[in-house]
PDBQT receptor file of N, H, CA, C and O in Angstrom, charges set to zero:
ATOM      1  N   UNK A   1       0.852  -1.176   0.000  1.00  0.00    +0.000 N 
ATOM      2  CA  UNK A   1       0.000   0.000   0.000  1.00  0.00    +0.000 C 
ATOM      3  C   UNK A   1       0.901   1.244   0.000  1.00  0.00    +0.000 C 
ATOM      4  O   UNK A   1       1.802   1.245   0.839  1.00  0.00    +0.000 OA
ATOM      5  N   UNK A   2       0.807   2.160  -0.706  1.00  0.00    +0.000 N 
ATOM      6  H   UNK A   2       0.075   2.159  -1.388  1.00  0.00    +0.000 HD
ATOM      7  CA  UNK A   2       1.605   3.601  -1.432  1.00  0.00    +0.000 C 
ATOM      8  C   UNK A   2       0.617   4.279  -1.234  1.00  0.00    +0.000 C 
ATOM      9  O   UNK A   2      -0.561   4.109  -1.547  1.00  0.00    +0.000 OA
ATOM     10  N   UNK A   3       1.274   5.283  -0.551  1.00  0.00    +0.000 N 
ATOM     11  H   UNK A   3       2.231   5.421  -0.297  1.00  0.00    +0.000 HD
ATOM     12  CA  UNK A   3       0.781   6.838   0.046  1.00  0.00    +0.000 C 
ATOM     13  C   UNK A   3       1.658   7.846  -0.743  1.00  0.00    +0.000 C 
ATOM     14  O   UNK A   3       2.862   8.097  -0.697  1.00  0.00    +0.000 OA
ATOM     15  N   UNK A   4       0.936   8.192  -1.265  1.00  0.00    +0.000 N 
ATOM     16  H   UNK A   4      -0.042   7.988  -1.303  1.00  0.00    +0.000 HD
ATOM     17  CA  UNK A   4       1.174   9.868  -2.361  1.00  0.00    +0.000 C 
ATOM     18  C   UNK A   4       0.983  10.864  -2.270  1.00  0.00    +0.000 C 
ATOM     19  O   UNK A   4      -0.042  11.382  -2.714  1.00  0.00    +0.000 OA
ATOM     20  N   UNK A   5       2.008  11.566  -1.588  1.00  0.00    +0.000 N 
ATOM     21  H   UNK A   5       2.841  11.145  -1.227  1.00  0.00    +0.000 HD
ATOM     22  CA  UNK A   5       1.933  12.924  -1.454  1.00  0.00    +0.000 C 
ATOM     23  C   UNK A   5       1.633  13.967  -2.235  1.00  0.00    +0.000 C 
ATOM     24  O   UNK A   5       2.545  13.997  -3.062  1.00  0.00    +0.000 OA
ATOM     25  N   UNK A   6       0.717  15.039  -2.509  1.00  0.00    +0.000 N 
ATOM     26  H   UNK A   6      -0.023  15.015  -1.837  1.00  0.00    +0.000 HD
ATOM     27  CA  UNK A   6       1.020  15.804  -3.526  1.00  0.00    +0.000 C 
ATOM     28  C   UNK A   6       0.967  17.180  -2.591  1.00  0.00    +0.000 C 
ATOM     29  O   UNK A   6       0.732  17.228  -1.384  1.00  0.00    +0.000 OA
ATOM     30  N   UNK A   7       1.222  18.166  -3.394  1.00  0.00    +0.000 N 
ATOM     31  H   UNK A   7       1.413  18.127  -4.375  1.00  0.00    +0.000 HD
ATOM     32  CA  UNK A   7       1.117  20.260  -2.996  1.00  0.00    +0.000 C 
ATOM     33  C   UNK A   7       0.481  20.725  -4.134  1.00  0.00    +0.000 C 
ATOM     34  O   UNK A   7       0.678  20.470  -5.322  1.00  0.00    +0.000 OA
ATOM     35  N   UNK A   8      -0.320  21.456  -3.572  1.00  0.00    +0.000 N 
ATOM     36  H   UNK A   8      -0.479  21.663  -2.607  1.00  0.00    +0.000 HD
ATOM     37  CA  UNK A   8      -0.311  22.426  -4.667  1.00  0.00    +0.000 C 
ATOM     38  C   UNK A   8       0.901  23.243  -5.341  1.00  0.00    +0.000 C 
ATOM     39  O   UNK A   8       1.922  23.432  -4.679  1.00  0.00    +0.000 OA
ATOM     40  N   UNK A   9       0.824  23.580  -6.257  1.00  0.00    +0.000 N 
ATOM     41  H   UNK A   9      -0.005  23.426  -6.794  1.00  0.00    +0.000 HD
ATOM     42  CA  UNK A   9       2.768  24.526  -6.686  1.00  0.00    +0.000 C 
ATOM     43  C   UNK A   9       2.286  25.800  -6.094  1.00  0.00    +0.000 C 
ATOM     44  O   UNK A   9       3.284  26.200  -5.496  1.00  0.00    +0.000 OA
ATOM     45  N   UNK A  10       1.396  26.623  -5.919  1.00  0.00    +0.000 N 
ATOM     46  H   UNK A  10       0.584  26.298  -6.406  1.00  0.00    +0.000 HD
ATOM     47  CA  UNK A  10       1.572  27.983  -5.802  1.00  0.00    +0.000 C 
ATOM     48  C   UNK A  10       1.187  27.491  -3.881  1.00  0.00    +0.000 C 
ATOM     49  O   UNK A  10       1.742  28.148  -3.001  1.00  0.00    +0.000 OA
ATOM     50  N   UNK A  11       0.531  26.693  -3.623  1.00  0.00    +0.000 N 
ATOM     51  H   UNK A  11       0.081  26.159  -4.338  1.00  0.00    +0.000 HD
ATOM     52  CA  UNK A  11       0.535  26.721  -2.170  1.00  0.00    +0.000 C 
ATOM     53  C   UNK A  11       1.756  27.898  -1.399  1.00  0.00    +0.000 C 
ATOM     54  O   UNK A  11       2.802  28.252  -1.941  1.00  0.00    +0.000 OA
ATOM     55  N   UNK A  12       1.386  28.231  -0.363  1.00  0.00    +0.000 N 
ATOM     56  H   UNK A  12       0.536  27.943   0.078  1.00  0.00    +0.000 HD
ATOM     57  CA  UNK A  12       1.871  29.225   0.663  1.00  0.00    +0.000 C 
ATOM     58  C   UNK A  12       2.774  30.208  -0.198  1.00  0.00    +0.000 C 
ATOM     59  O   UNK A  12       3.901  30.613   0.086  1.00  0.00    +0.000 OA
ATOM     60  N   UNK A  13       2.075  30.469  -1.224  1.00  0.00    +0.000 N 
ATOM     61  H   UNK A  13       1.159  30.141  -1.456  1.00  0.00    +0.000 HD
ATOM     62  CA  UNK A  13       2.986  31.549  -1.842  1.00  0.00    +0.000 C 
ATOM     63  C   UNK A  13       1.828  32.553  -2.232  1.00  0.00    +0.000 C 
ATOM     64  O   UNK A  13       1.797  33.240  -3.253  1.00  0.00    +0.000 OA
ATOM     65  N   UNK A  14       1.381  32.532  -1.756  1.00  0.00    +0.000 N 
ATOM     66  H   UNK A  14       1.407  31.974  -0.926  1.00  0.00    +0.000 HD
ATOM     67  CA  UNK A  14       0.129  33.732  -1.738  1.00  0.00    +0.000 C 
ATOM     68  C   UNK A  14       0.263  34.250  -0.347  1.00  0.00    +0.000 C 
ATOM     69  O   UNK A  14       0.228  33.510   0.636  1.00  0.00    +0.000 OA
ATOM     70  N   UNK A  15       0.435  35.696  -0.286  1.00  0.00    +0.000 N 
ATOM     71  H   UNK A  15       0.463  36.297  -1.084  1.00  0.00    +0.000 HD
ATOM     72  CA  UNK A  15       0.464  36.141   1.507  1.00  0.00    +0.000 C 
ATOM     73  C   UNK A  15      -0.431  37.685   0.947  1.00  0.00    +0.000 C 
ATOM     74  O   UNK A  15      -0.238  38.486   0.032  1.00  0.00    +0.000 OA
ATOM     75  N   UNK A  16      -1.431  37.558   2.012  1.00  0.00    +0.000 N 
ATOM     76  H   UNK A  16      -1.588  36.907   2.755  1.00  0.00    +0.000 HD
ATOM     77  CA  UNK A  16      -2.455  38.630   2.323  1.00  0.00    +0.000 C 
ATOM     78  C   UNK A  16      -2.160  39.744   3.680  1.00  0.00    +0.000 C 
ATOM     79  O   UNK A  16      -2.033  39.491   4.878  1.00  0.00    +0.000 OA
ATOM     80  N   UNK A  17      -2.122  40.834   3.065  1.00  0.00    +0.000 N 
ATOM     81  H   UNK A  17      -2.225  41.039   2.092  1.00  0.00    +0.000 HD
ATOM     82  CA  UNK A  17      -1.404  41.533   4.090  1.00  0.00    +0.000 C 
ATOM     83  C   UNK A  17      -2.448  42.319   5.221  1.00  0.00    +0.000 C 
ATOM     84  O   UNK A  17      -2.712  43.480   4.907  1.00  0.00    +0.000 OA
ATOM     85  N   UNK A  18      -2.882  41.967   6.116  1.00  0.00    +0.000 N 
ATOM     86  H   UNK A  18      -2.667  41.024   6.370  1.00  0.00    +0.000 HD
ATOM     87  CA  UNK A  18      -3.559  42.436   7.572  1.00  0.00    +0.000 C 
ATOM     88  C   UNK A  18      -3.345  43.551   7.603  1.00  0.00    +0.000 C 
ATOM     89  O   UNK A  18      -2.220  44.032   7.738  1.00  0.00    +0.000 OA
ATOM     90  N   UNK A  19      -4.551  44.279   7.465  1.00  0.00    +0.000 N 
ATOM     91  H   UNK A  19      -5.465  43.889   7.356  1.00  0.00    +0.000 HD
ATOM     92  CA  UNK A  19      -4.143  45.779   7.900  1.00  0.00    +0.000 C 
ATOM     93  C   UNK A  19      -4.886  45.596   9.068  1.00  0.00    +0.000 C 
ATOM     94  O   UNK A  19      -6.041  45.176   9.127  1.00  0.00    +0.000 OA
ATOM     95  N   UNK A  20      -4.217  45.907   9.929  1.00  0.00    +0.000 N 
ATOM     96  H   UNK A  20      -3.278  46.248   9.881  1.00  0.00    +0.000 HD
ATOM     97  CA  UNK A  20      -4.681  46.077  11.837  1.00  0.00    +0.000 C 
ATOM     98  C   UNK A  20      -5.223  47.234  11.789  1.00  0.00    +0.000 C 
ATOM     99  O   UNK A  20      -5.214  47.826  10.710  1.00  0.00    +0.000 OA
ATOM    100  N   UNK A  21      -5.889  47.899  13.059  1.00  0.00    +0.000 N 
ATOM    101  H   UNK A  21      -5.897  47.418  13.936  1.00  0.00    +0.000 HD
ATOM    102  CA  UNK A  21      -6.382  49.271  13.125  1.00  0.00    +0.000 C 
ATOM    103  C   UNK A  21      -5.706  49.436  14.661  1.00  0.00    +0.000 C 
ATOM    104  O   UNK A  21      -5.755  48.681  15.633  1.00  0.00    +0.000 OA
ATOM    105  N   UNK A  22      -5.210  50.429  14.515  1.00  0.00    +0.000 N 
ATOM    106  H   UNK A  22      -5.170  51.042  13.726  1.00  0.00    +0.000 HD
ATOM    107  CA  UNK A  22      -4.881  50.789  15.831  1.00  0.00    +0.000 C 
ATOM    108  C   UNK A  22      -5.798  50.767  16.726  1.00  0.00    +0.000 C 
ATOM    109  O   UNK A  22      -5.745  49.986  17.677  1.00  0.00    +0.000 OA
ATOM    110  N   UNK A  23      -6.744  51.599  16.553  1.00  0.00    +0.000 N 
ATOM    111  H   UNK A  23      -6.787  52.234  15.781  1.00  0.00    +0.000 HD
ATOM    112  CA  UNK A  23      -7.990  51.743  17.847  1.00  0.00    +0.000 C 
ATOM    113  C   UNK A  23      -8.389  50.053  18.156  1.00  0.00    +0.000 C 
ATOM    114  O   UNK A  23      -9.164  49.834  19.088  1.00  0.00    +0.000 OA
ATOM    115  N   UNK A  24      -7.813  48.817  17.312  1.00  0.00    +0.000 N 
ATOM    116  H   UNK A  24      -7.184  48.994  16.555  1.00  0.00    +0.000 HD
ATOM    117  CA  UNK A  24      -8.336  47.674  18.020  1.00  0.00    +0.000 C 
ATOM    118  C   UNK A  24      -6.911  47.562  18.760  1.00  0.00    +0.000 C 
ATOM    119  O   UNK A  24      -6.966  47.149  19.918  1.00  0.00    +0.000 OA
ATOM    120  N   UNK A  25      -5.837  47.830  18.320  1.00  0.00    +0.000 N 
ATOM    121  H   UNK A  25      -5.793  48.166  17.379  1.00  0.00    +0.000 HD
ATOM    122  CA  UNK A  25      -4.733  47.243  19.122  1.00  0.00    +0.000 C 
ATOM    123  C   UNK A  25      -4.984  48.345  20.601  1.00  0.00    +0.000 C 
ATOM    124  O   UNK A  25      -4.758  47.839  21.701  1.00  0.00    +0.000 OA
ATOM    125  N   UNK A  26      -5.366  49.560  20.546  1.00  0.00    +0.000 N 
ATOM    126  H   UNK A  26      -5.549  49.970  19.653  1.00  0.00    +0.000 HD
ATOM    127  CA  UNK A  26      -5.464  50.167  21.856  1.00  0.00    +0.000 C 
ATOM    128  C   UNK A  26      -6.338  50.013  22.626  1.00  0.00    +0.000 C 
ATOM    129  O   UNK A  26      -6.357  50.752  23.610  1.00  0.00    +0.000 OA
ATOM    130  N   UNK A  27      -7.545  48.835  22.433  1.00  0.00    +0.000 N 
ATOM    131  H   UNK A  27      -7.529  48.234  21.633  1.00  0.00    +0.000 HD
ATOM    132  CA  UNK A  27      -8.477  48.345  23.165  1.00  0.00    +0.000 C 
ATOM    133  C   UNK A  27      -8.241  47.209  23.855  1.00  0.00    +0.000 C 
ATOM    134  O   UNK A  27      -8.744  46.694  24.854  1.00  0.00    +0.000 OA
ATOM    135  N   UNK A  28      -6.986  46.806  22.784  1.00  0.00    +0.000 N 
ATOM    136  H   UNK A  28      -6.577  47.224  21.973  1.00  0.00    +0.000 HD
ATOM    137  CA  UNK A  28      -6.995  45.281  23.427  1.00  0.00    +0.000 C 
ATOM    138  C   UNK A  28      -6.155  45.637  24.623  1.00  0.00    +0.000 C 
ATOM    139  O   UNK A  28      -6.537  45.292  25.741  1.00  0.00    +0.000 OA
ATOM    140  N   UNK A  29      -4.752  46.475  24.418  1.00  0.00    +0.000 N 
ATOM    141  H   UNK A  29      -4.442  46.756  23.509  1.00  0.00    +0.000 HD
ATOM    142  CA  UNK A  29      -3.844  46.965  26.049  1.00  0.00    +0.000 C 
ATOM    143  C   UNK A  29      -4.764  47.263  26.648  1.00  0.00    +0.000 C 
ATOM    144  O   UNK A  29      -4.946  46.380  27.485  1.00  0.00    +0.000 OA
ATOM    145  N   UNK A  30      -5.649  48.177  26.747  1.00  0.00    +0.000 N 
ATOM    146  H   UNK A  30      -5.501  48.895  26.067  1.00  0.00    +0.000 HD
ATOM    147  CA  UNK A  30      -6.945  48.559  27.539  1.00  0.00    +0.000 C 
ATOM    148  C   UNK A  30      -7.344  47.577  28.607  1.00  0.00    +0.000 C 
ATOM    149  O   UNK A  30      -7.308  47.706  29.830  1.00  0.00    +0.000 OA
ATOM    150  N   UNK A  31      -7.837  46.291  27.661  1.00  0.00    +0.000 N 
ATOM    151  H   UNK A  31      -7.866  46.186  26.666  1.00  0.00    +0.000 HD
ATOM    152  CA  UNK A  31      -8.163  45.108  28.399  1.00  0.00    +0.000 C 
ATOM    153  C   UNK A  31      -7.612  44.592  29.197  1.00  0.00    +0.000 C 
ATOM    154  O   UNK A  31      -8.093  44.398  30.313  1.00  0.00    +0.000 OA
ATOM    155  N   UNK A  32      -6.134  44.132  28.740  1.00  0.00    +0.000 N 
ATOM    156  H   UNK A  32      -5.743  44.289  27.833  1.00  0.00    +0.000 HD
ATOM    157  CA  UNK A  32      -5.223  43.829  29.803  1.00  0.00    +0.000 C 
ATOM    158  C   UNK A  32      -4.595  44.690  30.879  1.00  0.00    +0.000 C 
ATOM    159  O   UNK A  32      -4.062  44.267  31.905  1.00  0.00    +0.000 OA
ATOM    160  N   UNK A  33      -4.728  45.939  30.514  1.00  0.00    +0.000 N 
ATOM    161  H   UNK A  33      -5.162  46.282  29.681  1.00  0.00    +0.000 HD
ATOM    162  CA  UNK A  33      -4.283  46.432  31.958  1.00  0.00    +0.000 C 
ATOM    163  C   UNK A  33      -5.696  46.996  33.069  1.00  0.00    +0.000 C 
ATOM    164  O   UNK A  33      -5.692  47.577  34.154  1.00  0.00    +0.000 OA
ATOM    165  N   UNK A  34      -6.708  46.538  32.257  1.00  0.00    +0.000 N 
ATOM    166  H   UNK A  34      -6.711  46.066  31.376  1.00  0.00    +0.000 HD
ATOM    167  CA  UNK A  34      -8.025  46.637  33.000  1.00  0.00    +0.000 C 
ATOM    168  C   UNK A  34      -8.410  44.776  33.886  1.00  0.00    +0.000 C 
ATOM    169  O   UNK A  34      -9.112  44.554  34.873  1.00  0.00    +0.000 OA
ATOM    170  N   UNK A  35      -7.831  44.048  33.250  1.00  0.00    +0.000 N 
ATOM    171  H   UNK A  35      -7.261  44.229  32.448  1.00  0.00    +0.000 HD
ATOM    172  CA  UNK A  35      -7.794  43.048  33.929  1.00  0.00    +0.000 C 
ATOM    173  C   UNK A  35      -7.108  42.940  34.850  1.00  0.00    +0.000 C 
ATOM    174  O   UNK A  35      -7.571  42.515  35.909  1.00  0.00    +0.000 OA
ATOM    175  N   UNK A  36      -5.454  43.384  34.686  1.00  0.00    +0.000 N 
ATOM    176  H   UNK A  36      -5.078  43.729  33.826  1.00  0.00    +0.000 HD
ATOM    177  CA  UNK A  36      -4.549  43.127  35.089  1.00  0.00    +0.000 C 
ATOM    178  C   UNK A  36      -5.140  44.055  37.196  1.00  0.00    +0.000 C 
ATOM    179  O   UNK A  36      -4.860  43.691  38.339  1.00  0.00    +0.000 OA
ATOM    180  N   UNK A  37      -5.940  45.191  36.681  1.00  0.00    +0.000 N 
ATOM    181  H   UNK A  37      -6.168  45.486  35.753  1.00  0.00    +0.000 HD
ATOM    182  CA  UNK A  37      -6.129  46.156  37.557  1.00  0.00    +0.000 C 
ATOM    183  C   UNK A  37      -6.920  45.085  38.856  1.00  0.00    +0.000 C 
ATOM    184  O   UNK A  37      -6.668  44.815  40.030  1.00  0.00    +0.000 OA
ATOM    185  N   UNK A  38      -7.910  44.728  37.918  1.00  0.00    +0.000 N 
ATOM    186  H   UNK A  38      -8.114  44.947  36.964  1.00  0.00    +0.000 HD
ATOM    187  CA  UNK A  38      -8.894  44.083  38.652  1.00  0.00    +0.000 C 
ATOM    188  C   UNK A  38      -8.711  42.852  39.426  1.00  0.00    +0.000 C 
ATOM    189  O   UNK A  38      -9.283  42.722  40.508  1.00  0.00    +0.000 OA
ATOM    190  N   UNK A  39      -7.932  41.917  38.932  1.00  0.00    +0.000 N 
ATOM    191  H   UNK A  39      -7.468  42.023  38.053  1.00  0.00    +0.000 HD
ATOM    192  CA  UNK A  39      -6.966  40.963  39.644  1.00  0.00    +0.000 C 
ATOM    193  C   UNK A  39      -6.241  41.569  40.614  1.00  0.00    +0.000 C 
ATOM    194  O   UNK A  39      -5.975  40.779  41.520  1.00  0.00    +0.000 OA
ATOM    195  N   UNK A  40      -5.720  42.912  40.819  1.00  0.00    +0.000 N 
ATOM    196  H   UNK A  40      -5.936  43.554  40.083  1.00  0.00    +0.000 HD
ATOM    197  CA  UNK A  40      -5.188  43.106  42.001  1.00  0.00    +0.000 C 
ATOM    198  C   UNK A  40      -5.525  43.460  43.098  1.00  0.00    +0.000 C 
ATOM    199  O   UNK A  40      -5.073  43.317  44.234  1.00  0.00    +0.000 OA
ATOM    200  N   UNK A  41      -7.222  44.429  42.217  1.00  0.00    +0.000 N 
ATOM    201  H   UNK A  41      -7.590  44.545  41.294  1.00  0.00    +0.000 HD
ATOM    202  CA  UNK A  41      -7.999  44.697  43.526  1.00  0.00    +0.000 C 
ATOM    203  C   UNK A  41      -8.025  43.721  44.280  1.00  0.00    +0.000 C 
ATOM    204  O   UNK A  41      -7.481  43.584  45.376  1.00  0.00    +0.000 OA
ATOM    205  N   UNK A  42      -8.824  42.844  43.555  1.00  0.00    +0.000 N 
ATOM    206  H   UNK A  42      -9.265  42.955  42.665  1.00  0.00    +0.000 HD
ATOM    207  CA  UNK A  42      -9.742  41.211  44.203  1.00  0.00    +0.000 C 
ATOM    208  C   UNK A  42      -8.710  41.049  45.525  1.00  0.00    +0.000 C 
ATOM    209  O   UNK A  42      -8.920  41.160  46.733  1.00  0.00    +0.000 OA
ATOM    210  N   UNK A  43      -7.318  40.691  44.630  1.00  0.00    +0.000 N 
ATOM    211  H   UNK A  43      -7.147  40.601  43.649  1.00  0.00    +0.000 HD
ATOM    212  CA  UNK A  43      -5.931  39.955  45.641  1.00  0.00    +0.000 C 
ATOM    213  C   UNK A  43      -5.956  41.095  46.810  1.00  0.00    +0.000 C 
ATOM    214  O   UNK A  43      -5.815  40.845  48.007  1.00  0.00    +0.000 OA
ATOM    215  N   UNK A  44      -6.102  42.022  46.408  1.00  0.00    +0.000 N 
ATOM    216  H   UNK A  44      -6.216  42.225  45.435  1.00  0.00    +0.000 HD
ATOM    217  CA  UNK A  44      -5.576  43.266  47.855  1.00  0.00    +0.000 C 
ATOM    218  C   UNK A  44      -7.062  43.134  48.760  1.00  0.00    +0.000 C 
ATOM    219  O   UNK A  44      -7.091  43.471  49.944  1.00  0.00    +0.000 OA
ATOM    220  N   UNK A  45      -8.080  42.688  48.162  1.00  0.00    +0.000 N 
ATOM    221  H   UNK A  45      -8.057  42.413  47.201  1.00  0.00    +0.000 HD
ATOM    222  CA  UNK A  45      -9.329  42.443  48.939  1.00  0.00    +0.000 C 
ATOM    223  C   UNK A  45      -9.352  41.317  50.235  1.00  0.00    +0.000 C 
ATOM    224  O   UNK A  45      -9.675  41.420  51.418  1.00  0.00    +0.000 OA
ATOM    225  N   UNK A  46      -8.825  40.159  49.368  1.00  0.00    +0.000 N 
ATOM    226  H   UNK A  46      -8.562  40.075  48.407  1.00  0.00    +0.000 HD
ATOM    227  CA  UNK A  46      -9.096  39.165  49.792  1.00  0.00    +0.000 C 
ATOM    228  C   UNK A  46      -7.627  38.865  50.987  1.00  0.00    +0.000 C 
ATOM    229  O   UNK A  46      -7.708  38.075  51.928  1.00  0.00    +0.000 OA
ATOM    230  N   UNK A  47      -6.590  39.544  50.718  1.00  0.00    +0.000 N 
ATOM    231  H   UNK A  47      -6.525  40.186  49.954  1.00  0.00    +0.000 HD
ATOM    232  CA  UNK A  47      -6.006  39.415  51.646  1.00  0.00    +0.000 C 
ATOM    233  C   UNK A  47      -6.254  40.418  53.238  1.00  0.00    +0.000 C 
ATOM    234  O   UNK A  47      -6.137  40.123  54.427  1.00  0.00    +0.000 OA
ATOM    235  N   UNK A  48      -6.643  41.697  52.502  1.00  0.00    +0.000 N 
ATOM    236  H   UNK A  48      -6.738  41.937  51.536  1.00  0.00    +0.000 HD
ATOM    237  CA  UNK A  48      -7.498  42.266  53.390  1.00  0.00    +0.000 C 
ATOM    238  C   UNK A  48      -8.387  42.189  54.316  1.00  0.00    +0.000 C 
ATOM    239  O   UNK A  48      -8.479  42.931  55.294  1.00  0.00    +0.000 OA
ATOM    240  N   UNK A  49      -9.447  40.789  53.878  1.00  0.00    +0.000 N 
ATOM    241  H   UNK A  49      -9.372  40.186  53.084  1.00  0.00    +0.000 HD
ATOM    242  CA  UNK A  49     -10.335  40.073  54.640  1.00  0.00    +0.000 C 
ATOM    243  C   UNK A  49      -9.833  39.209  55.429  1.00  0.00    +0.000 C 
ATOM    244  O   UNK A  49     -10.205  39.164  56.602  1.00  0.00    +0.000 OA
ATOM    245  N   UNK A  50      -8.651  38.141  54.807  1.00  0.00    +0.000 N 
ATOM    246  H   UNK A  50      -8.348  38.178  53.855  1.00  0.00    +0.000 HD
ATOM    247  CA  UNK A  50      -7.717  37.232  55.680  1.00  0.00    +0.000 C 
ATOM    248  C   UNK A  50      -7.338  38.140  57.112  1.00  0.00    +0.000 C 
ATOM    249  O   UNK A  50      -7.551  37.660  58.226  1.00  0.00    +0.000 OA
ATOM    250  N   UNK A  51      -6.730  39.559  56.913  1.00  0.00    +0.000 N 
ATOM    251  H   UNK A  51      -6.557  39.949  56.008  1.00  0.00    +0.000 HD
ATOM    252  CA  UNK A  51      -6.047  40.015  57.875  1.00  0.00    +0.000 C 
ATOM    253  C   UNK A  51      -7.180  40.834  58.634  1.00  0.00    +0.000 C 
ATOM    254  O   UNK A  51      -6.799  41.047  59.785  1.00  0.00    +0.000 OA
ATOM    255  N   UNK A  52      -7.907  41.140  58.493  1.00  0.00    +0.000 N 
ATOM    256  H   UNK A  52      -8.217  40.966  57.558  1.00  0.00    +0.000 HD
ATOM    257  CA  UNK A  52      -8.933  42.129  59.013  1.00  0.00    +0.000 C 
ATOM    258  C   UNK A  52      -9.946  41.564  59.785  1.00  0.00    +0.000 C 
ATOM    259  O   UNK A  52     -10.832  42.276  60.258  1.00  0.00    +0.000 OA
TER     260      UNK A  52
């Protein structure tokens, strides 16, 4: 039993170029340092309650 590989010839030789928008890349830091914020409240909460 023979297994036959084939490719297409032009395969991965086509590249489409992404135009990003900034206002999404400055939403997405947004997010993470709005998460990042909120994870610390919680932690400064909850240790707060431990000690309090």
């Amino acid at each position: 039993m023979a297994t036959r590989l084939t490719a297409q010839h032009d395969f991965g030789h086509k590249t489409l170029k992404v135009q990003r928008n900034s206002n999404l890349k400055r939403k997405a830091w947004l997010a993470v340092f709005a998460g990042s914020a909120v994870f610390w409240i919680v932690a400064v909460f909850m240790i707060w309650r431990m000690w309090g």
